[in-house]
C-alpha positions as CSV (number, residue, x, y, z in Angstrom):
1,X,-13.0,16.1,0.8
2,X,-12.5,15.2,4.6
3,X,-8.8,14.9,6.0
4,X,-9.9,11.1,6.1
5,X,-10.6,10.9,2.7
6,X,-7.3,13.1,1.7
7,X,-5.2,10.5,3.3
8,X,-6.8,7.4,2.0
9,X,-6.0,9.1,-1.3
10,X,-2.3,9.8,-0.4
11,X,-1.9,6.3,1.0
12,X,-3.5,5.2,-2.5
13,X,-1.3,7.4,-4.8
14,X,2.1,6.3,-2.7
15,X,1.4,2.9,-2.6
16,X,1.3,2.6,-6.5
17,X,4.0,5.0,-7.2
18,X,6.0,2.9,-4.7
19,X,4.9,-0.3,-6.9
20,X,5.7,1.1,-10.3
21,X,9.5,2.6,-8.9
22,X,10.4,-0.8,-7.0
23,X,9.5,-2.1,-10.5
24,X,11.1,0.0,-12.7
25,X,14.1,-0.1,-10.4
26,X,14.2,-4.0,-10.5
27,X,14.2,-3.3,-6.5
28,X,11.5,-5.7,-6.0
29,X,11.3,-7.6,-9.0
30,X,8.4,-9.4,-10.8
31,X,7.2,-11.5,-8.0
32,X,7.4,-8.7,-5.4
33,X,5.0,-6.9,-7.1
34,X,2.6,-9.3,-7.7
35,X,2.7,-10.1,-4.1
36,X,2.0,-6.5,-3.2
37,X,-0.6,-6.3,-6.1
38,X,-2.3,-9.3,-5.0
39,X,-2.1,-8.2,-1.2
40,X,-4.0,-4.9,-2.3
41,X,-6.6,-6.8,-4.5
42,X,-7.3,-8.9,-1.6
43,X,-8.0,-6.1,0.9
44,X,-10.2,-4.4,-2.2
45,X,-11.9,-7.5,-2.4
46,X,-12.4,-9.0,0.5
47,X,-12.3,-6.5,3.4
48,X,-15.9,-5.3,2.6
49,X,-16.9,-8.7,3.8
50,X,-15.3,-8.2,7.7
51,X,-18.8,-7.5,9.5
52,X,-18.9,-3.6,11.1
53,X,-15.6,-1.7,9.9
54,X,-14.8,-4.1,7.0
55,X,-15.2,-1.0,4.3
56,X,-13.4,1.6,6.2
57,X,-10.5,-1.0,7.5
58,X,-9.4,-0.8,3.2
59,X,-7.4,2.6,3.8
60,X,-5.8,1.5,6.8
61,X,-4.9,-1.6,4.8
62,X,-3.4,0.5,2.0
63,X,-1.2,2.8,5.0
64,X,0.6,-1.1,6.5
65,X,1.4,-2.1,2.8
66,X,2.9,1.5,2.3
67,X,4.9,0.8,4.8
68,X,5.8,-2.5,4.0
69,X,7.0,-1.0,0.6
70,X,9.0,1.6,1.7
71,X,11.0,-1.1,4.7
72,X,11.6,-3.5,1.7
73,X,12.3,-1.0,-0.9
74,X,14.7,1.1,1.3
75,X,15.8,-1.5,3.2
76,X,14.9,0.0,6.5
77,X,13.5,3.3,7.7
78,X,14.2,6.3,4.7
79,X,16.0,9.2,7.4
80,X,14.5,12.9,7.4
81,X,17.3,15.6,8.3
């Protein structure tokens, strides 16, 4: 597996772990996580059909709503000591 492929896989795994604890949590409720659901289905979906990159742009796609997750979750940036 290239380093690529590793982080697609990482961005993958965080993004639903992120989905299941904001929803276990009640930190996003029910309607948050269908947003972000429907968000990654419409990348899944959808971004095959952008001409040149539209296959490889999915993983990228997955990092921003990572991010997104964690700035709504956390309510701002999480601090490493």
């Amino acid at each position: 597996m290239s380093s690529v492929g590793l982080a697609s896989l990482l961005a993958h795994i965080a993004f639903w772990a992120l989905v299941v604890g904001a929803w276990l949590s009640d930190e996003l409720g029910p309607r948050g996580v269908v947003v972000y659901a429907l968000l990654w289905l419409a990348g899944f979906f959808l971004l095959p059909y952008v001409p040149t990159y539209g296959n490889a742009l999915f993983a990228p796609a997955v990092a921003i709503l990572d991010i997104a997750l964690v700035l709504t979750i956390f309510k701002g940036d999480v601090r490493l000591h």
